[in-house]
Structures are given as structure tokens and as C-alpha cells.
SEVEXTOR-328453 format. One record per residue (C-alpha): residue number from 0; residue in one letter; y, z, x. Coordinates in steps of 0.02 Angstrom, whole numbers, padded with zeros to 5 digits, m for minus. Example, Ala and Ser with C-alpha at 12.3 -4.5 7.8 and 13.67 -1.06 7.14 Angstrom:
2
{i->0; aa->a; Y->m00225; Z->00390; X->00615} .
{i->1; aa->s; Y->m00053; Z->00357; X->00684} .
// end
This chain:
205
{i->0; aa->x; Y->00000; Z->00000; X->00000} .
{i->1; aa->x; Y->00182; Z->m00040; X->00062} .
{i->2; aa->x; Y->00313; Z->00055; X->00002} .
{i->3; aa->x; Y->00472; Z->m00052; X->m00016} .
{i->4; aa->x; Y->00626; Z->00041; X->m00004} .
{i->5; aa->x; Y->00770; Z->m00065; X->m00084} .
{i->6; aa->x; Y->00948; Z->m00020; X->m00078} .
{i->7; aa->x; Y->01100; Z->m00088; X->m00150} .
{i->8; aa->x; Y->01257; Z->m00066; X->m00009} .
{i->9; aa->x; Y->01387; Z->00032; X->m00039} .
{i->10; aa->x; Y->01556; Z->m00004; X->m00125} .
{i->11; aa->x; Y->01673; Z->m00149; X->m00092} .
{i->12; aa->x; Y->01860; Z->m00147; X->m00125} .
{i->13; aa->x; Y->01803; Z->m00308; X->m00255} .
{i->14; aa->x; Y->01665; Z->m00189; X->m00345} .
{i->15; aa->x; Y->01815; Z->m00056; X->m00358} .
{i->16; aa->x; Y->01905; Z->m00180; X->m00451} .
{i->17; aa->x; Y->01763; Z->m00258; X->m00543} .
{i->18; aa->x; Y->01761; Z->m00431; X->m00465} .
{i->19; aa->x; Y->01648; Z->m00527; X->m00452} .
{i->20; aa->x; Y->01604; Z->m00558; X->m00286} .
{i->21; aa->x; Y->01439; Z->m00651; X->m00252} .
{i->22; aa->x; Y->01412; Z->m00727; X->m00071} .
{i->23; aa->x; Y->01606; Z->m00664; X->m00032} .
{i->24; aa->x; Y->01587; Z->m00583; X->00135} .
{i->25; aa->x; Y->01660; Z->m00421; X->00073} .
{i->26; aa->x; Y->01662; Z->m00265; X->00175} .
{i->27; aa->x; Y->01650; Z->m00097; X->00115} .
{i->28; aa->x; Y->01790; Z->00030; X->00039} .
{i->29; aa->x; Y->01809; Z->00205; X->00104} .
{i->30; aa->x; Y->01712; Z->00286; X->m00049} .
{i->31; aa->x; Y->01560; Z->00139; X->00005} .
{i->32; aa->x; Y->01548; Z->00211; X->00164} .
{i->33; aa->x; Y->01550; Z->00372; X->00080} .
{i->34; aa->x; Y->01413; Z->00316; X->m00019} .
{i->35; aa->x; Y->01324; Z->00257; X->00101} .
{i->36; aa->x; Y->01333; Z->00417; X->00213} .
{i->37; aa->x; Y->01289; Z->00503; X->00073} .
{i->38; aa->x; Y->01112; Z->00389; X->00036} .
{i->39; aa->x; Y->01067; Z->00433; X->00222} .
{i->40; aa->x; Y->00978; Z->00596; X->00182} .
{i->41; aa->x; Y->00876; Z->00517; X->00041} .
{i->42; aa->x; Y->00819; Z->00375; X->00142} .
{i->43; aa->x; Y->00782; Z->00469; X->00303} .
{i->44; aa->x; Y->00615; Z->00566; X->00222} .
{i->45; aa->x; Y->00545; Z->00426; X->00179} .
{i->46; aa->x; Y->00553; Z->00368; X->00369} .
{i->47; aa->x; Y->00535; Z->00173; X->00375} .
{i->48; aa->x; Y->00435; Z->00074; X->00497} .
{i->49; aa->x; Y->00527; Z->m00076; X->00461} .
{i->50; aa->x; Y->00707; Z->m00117; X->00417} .
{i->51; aa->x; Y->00793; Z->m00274; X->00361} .
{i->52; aa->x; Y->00961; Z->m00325; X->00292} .
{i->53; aa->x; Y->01068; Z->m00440; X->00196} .
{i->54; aa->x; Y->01193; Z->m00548; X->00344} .
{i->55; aa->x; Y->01323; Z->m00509; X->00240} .
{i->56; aa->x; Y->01428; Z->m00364; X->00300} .
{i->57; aa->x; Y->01427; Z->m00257; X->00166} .
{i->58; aa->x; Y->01260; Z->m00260; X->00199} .
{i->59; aa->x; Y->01257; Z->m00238; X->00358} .
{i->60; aa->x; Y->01370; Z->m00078; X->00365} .
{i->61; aa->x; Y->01266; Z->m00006; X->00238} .
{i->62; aa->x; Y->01099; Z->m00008; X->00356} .
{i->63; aa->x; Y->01206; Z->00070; X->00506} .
{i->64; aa->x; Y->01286; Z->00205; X->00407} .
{i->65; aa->x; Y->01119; Z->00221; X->00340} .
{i->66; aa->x; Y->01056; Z->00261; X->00545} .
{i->67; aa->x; Y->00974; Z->00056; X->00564} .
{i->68; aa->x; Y->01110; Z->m00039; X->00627} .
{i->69; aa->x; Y->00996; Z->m00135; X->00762} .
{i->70; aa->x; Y->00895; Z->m00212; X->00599} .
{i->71; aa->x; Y->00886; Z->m00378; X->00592} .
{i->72; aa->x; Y->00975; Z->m00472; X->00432} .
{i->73; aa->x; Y->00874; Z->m00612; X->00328} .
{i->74; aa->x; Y->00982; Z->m00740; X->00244} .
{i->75; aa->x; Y->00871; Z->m00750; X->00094} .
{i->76; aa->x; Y->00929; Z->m00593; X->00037} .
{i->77; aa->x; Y->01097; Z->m00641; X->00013} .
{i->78; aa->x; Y->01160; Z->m00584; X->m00153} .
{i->79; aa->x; Y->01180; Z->m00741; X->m00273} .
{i->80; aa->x; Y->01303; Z->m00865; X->m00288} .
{i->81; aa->x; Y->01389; Z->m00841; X->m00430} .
{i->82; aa->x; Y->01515; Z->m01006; X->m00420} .
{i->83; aa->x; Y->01659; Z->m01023; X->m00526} .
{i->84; aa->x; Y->01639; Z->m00848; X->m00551} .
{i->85; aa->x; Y->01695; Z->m00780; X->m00383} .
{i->86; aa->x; Y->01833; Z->m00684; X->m00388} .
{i->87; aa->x; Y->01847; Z->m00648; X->m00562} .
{i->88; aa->x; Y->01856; Z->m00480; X->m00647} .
{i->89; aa->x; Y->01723; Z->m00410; X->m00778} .
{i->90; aa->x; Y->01882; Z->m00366; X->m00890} .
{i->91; aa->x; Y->01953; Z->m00546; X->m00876} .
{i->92; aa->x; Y->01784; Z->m00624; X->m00921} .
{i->93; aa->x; Y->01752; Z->m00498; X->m01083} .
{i->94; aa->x; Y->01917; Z->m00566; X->m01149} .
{i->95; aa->x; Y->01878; Z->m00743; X->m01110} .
{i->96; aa->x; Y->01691; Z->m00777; X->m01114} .
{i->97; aa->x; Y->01618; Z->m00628; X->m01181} .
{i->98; aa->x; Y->01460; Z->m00695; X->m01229} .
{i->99; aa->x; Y->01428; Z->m00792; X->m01069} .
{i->100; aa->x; Y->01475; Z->m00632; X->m00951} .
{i->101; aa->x; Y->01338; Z->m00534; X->m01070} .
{i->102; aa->x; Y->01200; Z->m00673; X->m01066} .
{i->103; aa->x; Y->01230; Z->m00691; X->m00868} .
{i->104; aa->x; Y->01205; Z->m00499; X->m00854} .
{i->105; aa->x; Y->01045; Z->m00511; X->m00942} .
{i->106; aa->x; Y->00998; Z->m00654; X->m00811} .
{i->107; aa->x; Y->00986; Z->m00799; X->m00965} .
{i->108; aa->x; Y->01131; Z->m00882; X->m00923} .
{i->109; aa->x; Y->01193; Z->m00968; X->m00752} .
{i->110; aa->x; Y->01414; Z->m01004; X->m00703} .
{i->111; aa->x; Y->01468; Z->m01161; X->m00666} .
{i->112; aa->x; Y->01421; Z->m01234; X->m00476} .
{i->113; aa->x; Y->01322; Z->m01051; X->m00455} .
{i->114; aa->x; Y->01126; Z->m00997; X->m00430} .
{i->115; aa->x; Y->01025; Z->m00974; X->m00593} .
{i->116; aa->x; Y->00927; Z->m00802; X->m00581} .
{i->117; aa->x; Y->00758; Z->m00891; X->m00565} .
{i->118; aa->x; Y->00856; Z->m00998; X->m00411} .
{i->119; aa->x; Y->00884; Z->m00806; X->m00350} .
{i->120; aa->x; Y->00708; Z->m00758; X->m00365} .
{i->121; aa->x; Y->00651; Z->m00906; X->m00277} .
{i->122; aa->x; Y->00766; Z->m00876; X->m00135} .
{i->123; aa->x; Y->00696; Z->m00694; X->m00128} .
{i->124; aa->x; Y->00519; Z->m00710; X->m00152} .
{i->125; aa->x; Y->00454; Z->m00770; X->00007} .
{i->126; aa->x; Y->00564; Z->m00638; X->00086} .
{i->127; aa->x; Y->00454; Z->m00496; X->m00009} .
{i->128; aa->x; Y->00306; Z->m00591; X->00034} .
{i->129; aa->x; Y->00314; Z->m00554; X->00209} .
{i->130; aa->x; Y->00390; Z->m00381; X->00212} .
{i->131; aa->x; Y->00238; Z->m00316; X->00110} .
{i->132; aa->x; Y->00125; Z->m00365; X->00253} .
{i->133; aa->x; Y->00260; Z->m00284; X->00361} .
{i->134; aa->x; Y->00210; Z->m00100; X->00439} .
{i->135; aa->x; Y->00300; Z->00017; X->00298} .
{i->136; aa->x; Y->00381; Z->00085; X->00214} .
{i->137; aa->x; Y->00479; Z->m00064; X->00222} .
{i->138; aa->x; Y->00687; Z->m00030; X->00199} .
{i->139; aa->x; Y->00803; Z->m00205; X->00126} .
{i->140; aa->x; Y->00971; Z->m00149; X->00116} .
{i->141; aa->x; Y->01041; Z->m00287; X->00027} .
{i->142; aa->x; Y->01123; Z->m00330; X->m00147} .
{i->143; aa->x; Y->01122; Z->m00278; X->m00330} .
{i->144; aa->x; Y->01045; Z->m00458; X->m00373} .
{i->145; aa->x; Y->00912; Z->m00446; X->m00249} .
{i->146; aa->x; Y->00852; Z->m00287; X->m00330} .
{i->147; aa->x; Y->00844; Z->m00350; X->m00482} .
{i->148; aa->x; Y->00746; Z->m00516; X->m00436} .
{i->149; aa->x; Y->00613; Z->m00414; X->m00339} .
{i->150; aa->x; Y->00580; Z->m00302; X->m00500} .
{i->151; aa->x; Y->00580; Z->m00445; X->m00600} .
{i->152; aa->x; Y->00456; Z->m00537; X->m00445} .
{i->153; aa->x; Y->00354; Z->m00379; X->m00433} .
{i->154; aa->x; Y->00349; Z->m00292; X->m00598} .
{i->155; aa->x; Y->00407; Z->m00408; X->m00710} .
{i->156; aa->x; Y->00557; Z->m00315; X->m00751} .
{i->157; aa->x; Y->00686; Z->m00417; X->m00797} .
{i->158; aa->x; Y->00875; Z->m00382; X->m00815} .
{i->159; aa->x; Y->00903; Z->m00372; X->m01000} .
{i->160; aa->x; Y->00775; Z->m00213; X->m00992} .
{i->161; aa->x; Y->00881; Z->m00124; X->m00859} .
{i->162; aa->x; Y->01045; Z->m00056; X->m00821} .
{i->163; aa->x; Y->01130; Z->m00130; X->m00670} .
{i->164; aa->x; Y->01086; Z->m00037; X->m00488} .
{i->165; aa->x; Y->01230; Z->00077; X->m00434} .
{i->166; aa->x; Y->01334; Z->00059; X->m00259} .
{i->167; aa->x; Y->01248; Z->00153; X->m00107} .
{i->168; aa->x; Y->01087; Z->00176; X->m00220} .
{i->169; aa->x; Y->00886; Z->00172; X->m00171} .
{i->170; aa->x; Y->00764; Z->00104; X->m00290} .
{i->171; aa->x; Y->00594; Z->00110; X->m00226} .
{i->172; aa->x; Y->00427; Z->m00002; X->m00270} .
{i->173; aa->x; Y->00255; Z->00021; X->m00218} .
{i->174; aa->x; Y->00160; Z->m00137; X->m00187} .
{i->175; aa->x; Y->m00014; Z->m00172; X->m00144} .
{i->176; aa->x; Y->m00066; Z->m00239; X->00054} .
{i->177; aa->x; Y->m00126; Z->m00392; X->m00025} .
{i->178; aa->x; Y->m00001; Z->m00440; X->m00182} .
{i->179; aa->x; Y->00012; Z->m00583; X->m00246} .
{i->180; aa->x; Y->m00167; Z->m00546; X->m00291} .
{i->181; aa->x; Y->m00197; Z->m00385; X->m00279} .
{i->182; aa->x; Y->m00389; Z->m00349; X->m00297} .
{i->183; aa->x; Y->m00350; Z->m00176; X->m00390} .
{i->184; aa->x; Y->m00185; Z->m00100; X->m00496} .
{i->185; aa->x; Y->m00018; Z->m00210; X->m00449} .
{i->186; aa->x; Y->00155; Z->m00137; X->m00384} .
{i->187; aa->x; Y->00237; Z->00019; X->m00479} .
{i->188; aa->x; Y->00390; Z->00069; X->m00503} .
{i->189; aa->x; Y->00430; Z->00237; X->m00399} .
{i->190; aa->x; Y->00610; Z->00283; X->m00431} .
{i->191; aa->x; Y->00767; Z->00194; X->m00479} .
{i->192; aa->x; Y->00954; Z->00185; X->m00447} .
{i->193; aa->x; Y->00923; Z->00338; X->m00341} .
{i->194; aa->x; Y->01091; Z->00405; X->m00247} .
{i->195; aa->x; Y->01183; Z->00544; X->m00158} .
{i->196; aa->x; Y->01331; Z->00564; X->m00259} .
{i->197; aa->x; Y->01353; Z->00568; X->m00436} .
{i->198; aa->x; Y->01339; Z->00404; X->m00515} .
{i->199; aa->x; Y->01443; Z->00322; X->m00651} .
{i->200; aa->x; Y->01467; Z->00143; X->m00713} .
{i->201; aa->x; Y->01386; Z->00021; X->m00593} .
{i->202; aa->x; Y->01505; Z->m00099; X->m00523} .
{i->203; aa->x; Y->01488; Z->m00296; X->m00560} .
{i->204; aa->x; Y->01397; Z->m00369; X->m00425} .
// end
């Protein structure tokens, strides 16, 4: 059994101000560092073997406040590209496109010029594939989209049936040595939107 530790980086200026921010290379706020700092304890029981990041630097600042700065970063788990949508606010797209924000947060419904969710989960799959055969427990510090396309690749969770990951969080999935097809059981769930500090709203991705 690997254990896959997954955590969402800390907060960005753009999540404070709920925009949308996609593949923006984005680093992160004060209070994400904070957040991050503050994950540190949580993570460090679990003691990973192997550790892997996002090349984004949001990312990336998340796994060395986290104590793995020397990890190396994977371009497949970028978060997605979200197109036209960079840049916008959450607020400005509720009062303009309501029902199109909603269905994209439920993953049914792709921007203009950006990657659908099952493009995401395509990008991210073969990235999963090899970690589980990784020595674990494996930690991806990476993205709120990312996290959501390896429940949904793992556990068939998809987004509609969960509430959005929060900033500097852990969410943590056991999977089988030899998933895709395991021989017994299949990956669990083993906690979710786990953090250090007391979290409220999530922030848009």
C-alpha cells in the first residue's frame, strides 16, 4: 500500500481576492506561508519517502516551508488552465455567468480556450501512476485541481460531491502497490482538507 499525501499550497494574494488564477505563476501571501508553516507539523508524522511538486511557485514554496525544498517539481501537476477565466474574480463571475461558474465548480463545464476537467485528469493520471510505485508515503504538494482529479482518478469522487480543498491543507489517499488493478480492495479515502489553522471558505483555485 502507498500512502499518497496530497496537499494543496498555501494562499496566494489572487486566492485572497478570489481570482481565478489557473497556470498564473502566483506566489504565496504572508498568511500562505503561514499556512504552510502551520501544515508542517501535520505532515512531518507521517514522514514521506518521496516528495514531489507542482513547478509552479506557489507550489514550490509550499514543499520548502513544508521542510522538502530539494523535491523535484513534475509539470503534470500543474493546476489547470482555466483560459478566459484567468484573472477573474468568483464575485464578478456570480454576477455575470452564474450558472457557468457553478457548473465549472462541479467539473461539468469547461471556459473558453481552457482545460476541461477530464483534460485535467488526463494530464494527472500518469503522474499518480508512477508515484504509487514510488517508495511511500508519497507527498505532491501541488494544486486544488490536482486534488480533485486524483480523487475523482482514484476513488471516483468527483467535484459536485465535495467541497473545494482549503489553502495549506493535506488530504490523504491510500492506494494499493498494484492499482490500476488492484488484486484486492482499491484506494480509500484517509482524511480530507486536513490543516493547521482554522479553516473557512476555500479560496477559488
Amino acid at each position: 500500500m502507498t500512502r499518497l499525501l496530497l496537499v494543496r499550497h498555501g494562499e496566494t494574494p489572487w486566492n485572497k481576492d478570489r481570482r481565478l488564477q489557473g497556470q498564473e505563476d502566483i506566489p504565496l501571501s504572508a498568511r500562505g506561508m503561514e499556512q504552510a508553516r502551520a501544515l508542517a507539523p501535520v505532515v512531518r508524522p507521517y514522514a514521506p519517502a518521496t516528495v514531489i511538486a507542482s513547478d509552479l511557485q506557489r507550489a514550490r514554496q509550499t514543499a520548502e516551508l513544508l521542510g522538502y525544498g530539494d523535491c523535484r517539481a513534475d509539470v503534470r501537476l500543474r493546476e489547470a488552465d482555466l483560459g478566459v477565466w484567468v484573472g477573474l474574480s468568483a464575485e464578478e463571475l456570480m454576477a455575470t455567468k452564474a450558472a457557468d461558474y457553478l457548473a465549472w465548480r462541479s467539473g461539468t463545464l469547461t471556459p473558453q480556450g481552457a482545460e476541461s476537467f477530464e483534460m485535467l485528469i488526463e494530464r494527472v493520471r500518469p503522474a499518480i501512476q508512477d508515484l504509487v510505485s514510488a517508495p511511500g508515503p508519497v507527498l505532491v504538494v501541488s494544486h486544488g485541481g490536482v486534488v480533485r482529479a486524483v480523487l475523482a482518478i482514484l476513488l471516483d469522487i468527483y467535484p459536485d460531491k465535495l467541497v473545494p480543498v482549503s489553502p495549506g491543507s493535506l488530504t490523504v489517499v491510500d492506494v494499493p502497490k498494484d492499482w490500476p488493478e488492484p488484486a484486492t480492495g482499491g484506494p480509500k479515502l484517509h482524511s480530507y482538507n486536513v490543516t493547521g489553522y482554522a479553516a473557512l471558505e476555500p479560496a477559488p483555485d
